[in-house]
Backbone as ProteinMPNN parsed JSONL, in Angstrom:
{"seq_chain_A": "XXXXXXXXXXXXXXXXXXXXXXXXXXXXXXXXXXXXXXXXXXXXXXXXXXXXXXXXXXXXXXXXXXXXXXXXXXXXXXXXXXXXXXXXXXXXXXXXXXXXXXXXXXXXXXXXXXXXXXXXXXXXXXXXXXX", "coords_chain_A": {"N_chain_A": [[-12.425, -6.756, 27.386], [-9.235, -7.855, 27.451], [-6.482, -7.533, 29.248], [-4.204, -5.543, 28.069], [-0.949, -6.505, 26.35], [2.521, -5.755, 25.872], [3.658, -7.203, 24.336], [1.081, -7.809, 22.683], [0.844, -5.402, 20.6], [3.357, -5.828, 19.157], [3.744, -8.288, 17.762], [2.175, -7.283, 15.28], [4.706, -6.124, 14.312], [6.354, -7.549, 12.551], [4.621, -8.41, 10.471], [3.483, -5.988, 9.394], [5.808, -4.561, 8.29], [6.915, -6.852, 6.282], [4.965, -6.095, 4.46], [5.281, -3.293, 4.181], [7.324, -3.942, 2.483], [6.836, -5.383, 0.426], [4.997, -3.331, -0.623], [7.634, -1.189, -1.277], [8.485, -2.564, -2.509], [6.306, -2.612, -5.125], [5.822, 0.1, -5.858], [8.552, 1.097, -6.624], [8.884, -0.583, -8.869], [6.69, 0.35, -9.93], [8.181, 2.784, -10.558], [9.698, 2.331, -12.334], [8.35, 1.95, -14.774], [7.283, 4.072, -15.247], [9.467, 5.706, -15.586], [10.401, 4.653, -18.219], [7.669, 4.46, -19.941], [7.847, 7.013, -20.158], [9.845, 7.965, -21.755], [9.423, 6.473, -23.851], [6.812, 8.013, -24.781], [8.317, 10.373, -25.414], [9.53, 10.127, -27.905], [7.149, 8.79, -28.884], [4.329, 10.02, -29.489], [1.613, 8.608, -28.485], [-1.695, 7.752, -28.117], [-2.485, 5.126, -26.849], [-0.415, 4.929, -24.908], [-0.841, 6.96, -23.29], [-3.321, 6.301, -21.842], [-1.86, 3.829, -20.623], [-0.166, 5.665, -18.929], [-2.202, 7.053, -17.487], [-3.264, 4.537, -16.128], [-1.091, 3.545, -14.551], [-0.958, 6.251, -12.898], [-2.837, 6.322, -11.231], [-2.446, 3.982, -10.118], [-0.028, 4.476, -8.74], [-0.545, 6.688, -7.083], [-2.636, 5.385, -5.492], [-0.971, 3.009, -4.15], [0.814, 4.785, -2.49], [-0.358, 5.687, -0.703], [-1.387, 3.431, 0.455], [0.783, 2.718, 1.708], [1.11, 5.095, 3.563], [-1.147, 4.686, 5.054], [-0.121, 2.208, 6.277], [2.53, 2.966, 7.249], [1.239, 5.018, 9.107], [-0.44, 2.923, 10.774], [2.133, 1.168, 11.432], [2.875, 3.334, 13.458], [1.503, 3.827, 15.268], [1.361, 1.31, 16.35], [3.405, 1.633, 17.587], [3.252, 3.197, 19.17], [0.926, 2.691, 20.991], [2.448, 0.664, 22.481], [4.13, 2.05, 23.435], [1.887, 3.578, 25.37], [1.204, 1.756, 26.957], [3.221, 0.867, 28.544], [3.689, 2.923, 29.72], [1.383, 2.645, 31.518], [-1.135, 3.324, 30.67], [-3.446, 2.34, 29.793], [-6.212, 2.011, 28.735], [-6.224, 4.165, 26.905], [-4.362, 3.23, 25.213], [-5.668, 1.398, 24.229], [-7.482, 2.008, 22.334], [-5.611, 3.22, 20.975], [-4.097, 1.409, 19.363], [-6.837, -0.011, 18.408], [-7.412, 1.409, 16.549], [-4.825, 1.788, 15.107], [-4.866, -1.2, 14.061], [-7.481, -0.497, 12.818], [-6.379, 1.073, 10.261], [-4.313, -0.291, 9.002], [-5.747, -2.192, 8.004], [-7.278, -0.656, 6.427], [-5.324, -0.139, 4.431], [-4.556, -2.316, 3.131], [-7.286, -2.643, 2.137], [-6.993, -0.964, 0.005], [-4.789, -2.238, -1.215], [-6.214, -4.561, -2.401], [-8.045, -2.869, -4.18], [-5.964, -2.234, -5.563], [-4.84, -4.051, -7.06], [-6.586, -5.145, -8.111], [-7.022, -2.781, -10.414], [-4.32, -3.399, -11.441], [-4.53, -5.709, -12.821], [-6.605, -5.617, -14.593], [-5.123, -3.994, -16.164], [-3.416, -5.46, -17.26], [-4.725, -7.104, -18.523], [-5.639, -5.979, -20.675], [-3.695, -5.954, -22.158], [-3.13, -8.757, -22.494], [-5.804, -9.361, -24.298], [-4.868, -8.0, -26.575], [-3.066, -9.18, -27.433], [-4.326, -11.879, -27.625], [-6.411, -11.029, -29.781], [-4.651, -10.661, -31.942]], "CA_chain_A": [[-11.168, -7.142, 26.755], [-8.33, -8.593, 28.436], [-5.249, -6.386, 29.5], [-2.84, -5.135, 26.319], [0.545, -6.133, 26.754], [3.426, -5.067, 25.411], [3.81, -7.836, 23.029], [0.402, -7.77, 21.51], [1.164, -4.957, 19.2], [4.398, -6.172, 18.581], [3.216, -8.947, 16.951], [2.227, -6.429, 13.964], [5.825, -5.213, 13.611], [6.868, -8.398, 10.917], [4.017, -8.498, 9.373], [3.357, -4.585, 9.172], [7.238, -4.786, 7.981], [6.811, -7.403, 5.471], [3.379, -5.253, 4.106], [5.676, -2.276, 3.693], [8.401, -4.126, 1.965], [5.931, -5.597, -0.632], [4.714, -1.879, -1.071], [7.636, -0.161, -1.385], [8.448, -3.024, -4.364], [5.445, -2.08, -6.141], [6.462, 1.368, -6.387], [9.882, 0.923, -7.156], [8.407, -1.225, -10.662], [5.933, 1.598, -11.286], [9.08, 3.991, -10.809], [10.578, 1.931, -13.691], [7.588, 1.636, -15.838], [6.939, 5.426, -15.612], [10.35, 6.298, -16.687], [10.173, 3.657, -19.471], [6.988, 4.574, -20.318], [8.113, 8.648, -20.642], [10.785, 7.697, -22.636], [8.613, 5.863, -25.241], [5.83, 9.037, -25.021], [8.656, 11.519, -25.694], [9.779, 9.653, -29.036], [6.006, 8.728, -30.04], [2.769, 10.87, -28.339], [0.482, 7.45, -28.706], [-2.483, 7.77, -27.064], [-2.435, 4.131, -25.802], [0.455, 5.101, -23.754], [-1.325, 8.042, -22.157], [-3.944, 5.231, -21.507], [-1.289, 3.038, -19.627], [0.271, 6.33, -17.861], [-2.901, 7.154, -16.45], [-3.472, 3.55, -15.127], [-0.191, 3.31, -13.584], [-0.788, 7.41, -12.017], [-3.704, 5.827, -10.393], [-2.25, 2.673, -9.033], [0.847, 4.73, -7.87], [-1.206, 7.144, -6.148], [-2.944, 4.156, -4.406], [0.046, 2.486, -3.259], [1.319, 5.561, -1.99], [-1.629, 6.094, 0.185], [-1.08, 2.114, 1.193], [2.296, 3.384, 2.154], [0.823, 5.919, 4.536], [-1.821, 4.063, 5.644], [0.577, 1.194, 6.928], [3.292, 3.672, 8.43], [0.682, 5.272, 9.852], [-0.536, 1.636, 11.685], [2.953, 1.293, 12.372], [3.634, 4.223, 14.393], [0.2, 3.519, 16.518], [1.672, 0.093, 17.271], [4.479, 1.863, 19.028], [3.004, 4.732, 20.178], [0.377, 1.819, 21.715], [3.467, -0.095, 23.333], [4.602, 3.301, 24.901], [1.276, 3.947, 26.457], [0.91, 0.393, 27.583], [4.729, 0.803, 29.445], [3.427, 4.325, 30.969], [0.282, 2.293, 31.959], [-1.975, 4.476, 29.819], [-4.443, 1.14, 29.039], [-7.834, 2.688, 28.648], [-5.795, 4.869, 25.524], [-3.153, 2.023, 24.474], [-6.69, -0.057, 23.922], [-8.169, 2.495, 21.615], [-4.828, 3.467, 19.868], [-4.794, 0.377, 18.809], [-7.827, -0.346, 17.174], [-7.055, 3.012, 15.116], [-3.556, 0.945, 14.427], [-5.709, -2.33, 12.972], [-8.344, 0.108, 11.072], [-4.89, 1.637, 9.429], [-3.665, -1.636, 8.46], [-7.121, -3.076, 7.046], [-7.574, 0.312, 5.29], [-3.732, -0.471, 3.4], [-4.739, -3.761, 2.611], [-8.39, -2.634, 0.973], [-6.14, -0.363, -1.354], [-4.024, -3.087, -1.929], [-7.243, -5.216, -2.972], [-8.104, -2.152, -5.047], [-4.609, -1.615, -6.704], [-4.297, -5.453, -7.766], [-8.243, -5.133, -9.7], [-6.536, -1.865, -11.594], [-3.143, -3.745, -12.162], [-5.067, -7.078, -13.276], [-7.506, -4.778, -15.82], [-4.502, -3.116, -16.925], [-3.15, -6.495, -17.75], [-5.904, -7.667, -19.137], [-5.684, -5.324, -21.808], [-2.477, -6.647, -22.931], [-3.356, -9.872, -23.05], [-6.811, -8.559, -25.32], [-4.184, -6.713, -27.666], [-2.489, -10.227, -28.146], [-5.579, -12.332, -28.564], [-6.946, -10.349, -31.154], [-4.103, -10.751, -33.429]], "C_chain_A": [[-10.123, -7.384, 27.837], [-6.769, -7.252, 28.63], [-4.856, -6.375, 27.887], [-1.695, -5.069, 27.004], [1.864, -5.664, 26.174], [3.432, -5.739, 23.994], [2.426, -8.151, 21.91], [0.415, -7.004, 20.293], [2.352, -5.369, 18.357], [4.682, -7.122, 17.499], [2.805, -8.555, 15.651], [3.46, -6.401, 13.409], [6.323, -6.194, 12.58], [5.845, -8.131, 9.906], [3.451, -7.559, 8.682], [4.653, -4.162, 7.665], [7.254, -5.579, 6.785], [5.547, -6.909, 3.981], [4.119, -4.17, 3.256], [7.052, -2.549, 2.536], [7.807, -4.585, 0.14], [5.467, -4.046, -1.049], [5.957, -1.172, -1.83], [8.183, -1.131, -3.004], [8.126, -2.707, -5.386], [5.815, -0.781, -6.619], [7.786, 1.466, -7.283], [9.696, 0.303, -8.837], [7.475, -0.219, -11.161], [6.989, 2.537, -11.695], [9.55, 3.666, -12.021], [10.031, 2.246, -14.962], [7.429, 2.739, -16.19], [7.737, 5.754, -16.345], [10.723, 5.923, -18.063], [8.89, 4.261, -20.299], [7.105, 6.023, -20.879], [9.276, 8.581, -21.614], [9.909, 7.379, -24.021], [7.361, 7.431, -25.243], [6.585, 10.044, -25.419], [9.292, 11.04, -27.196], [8.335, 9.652, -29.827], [4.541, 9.157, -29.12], [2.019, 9.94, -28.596], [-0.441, 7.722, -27.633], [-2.679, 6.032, -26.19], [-0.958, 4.156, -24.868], [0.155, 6.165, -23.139], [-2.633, 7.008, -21.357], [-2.825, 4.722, -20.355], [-0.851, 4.28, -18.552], [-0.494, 6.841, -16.608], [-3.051, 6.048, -15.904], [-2.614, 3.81, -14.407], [-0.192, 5.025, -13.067], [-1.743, 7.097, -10.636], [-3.081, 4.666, -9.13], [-1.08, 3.304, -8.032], [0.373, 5.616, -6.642], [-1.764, 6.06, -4.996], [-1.701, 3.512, -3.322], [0.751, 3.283, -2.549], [0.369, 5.446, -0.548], [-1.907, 4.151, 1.153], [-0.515, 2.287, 1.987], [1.879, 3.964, 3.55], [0.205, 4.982, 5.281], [-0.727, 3.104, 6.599], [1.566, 1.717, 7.567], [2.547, 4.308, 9.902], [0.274, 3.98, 10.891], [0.773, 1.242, 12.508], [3.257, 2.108, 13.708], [2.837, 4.609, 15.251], [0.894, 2.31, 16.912], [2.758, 0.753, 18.25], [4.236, 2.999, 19.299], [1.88, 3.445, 21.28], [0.91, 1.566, 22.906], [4.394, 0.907, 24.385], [3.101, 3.238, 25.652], [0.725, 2.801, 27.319], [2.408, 0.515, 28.586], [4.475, 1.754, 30.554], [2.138, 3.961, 31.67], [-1.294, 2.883, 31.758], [-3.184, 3.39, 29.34], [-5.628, 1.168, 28.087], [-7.087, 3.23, 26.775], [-5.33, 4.006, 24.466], [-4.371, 1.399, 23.85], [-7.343, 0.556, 22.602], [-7.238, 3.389, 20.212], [-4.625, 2.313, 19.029], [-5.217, -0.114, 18.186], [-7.603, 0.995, 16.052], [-5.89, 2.109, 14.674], [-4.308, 0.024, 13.212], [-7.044, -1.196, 12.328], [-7.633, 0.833, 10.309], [-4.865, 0.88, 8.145], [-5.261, -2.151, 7.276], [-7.306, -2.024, 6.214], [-6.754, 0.212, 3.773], [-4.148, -1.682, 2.594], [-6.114, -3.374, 1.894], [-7.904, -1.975, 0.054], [-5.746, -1.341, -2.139], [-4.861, -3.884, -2.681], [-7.278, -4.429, -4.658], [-7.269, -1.958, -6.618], [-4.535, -2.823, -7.475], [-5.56, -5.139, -8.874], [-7.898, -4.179, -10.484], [-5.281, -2.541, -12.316], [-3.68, -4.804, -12.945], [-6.0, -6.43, -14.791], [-6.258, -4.192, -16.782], [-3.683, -4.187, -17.83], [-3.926, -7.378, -18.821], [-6.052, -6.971, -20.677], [-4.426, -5.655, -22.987], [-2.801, -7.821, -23.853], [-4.469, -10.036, -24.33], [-6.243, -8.448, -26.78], [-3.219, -8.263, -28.459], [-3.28, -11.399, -28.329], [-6.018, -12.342, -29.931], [-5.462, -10.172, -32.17], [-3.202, -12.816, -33.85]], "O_chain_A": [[-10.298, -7.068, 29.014], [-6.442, -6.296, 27.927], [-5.186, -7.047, 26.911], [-1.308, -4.244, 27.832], [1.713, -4.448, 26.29], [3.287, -5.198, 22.897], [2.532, -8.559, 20.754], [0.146, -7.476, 19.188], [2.383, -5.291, 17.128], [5.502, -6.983, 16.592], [3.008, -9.384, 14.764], [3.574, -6.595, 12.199], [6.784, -5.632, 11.587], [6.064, -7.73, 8.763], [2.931, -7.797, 7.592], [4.445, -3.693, 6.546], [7.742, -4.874, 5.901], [5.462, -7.394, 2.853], [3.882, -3.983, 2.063], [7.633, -1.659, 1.915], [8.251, -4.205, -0.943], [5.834, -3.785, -2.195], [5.684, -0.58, -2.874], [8.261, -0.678, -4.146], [8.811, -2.49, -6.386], [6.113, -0.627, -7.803], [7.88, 1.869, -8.442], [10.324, 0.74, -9.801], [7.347, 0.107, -12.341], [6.97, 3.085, -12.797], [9.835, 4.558, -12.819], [10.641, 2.639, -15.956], [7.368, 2.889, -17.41], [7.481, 6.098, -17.499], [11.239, 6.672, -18.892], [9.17, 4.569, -21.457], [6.551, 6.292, -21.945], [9.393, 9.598, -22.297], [9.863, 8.086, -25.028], [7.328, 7.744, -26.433], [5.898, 10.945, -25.899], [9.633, 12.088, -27.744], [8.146, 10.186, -30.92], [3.967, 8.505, -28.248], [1.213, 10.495, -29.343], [-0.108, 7.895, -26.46], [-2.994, 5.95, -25.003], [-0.655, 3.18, -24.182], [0.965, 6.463, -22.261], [-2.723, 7.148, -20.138], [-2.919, 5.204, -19.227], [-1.1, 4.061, -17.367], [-0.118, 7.037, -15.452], [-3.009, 6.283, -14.696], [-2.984, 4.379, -13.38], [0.966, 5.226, -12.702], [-1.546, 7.438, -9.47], [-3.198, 4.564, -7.909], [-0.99, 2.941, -6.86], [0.736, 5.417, -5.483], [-1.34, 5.984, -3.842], [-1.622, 3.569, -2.095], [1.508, 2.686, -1.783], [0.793, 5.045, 0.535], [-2.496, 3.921, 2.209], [-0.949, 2.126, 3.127], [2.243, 3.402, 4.583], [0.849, 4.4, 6.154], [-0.619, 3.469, 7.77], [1.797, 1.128, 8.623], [2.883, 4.244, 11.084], [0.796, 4.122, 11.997], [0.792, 1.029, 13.72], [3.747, 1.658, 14.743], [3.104, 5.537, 16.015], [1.048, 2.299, 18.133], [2.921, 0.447, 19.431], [5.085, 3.804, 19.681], [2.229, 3.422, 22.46], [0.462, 1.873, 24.011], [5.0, 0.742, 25.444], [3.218, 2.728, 26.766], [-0.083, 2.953, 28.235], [2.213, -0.08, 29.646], [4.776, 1.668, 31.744], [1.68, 4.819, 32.425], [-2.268, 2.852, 32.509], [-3.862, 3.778, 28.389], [-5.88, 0.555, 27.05], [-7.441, 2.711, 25.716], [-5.67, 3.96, 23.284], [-4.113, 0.787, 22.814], [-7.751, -0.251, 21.766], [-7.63, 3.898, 19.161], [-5.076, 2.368, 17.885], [-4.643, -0.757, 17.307], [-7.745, 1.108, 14.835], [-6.151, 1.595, 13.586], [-4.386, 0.26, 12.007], [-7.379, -1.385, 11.159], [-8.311, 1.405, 9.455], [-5.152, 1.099, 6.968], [-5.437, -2.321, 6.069], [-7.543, -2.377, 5.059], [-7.143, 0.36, 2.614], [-3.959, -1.786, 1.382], [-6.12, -3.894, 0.779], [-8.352, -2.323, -1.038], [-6.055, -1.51, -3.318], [-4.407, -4.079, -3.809], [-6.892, -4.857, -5.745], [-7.519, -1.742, -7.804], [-4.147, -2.682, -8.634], [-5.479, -4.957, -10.088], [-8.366, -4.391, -11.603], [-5.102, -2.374, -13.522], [-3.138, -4.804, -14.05], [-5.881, -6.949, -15.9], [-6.425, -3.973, -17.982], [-3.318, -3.883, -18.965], [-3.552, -8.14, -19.713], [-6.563, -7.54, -21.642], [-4.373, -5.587, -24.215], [-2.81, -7.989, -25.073], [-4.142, -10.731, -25.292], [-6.835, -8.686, -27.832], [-2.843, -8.363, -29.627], [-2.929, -12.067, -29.302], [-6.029, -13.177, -30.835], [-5.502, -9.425, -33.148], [-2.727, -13.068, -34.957]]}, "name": "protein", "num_of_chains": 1, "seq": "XXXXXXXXXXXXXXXXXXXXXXXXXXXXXXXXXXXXXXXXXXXXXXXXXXXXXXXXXXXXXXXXXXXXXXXXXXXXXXXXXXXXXXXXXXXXXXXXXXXXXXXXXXXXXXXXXXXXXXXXXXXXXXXXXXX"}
């Protein structure tokens, strides 16, 4: 492999940045849906809204764990870019790749979380089909 310079991890930080901004979105709309959704369960105990609460406990858990995952990648890219400054190479090269298997880990969640949000959708659409 070729040296690591300062600016190869850096190159992460938009699109790491843009990753986490899309994340913390998602959350922020489950935060809504939950409290929406506890509102309507404390008026009427329906079991198809313990149905939707567990989907969306699942997906929030997930995206949480996106969350991590991708801070965590962040804070290897600049722990990287320090040991690439202190001339640490050999380490910087192998923090690193722990950074990008972070990042790709966040992003197979995110895969994950869309096939639970898309099913959970799917059920909607089902519920208005059928009538």
């Amino acid at each position: 492999m070729e040296q690591l310079t300062l600016t190869t991890p850096a190159l992460l930080f938009s699109a790491i940045s843009l990753i986490m901004l899309a994340y913390t979105n998602r959350f922020l709309a489950y935060a809504a849906t939950i409290r929406s959704l506890h509102d309507k369960y404390i008026q009427n105990k329906d079991s198809v809204l313990i149905a939707q609460i567990e989907n969306i406990k699942k997906r929030l858990y997930l995206t949480r764990a996106m969350q991590i995952l991708g801070i965590s990648s962040l804070l290897l890219c600049v722990l990287t870019m320090f040991l690439v400054y202190i001339e640490q190479q050999t380490v910087a090269v192998w923090v690193f790749g722990v950074a990008l298997l972070l990042l790709i880990a966040s992003l197979a969640f995110l895969i994950l979380e869309i096939q639970i949000s898309v099913k959970a959708l799917e059920h909607h659409i089902s519920d208005i089909e059928g009538k």
